[in-house]
N, C-alpha and C positions, 0 to 999 in steps of 0.2 A: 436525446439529451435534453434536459429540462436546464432553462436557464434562468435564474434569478438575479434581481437588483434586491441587496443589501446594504445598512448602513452598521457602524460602528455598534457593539453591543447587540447588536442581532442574531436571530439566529435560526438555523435548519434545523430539524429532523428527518432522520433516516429510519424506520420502522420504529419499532418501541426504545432501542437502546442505544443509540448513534445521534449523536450531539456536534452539529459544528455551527462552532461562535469567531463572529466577527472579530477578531482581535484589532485589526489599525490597518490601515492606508495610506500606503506614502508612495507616491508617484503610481509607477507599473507595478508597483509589489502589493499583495495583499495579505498580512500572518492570520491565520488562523487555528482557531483552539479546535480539538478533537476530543469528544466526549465518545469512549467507546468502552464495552466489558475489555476483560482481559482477556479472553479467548479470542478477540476480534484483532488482526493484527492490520496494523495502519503504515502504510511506507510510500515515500515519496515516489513520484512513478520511477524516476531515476533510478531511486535504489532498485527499486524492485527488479524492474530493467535487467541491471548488475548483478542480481543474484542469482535470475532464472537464466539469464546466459551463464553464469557462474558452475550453476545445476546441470544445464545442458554439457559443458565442456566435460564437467567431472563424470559422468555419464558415458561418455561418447570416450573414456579413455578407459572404460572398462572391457577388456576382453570377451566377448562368447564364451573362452576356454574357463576363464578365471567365471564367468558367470554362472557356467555348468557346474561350478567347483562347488560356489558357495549354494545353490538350490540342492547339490549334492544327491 
């Protein structure tokens, strides 16, 4: 893990296309801006978290029988 000290207005690069800017600081919280293409999708871990358990449930309620149905 790489760890930097930023100020306000500053900012990282991630290979050629990925931009994160300093937005503000107030207390324990820090906002930050996300400069990314569109293909590139950006999710808080939380959500993310949320959806691949999400993924996993929806999965895990699919049948082998119904599975063999649908490769057919």
């Amino acid at each position: 893990m790489l760890i930097l000290s930023r100020k306000i207005d500053q900012r990282i690069r991630i290979g050629d296309d990925i931009v994160l800017t300093i937005i503000d600081v107030k207390g324990d919280q820090v906002k930050i801006g996300v400069e990314a293409p569109g293909n590139v999708k950006v999710y808080r871990q939380e959500v993310f978290d949320a959806i691949q358990s999400e993924n996993k449930a929806a999965a895990s309620q699919v049948s082998m029988e119904r599975l063999g149905k649908l490769l057919g």
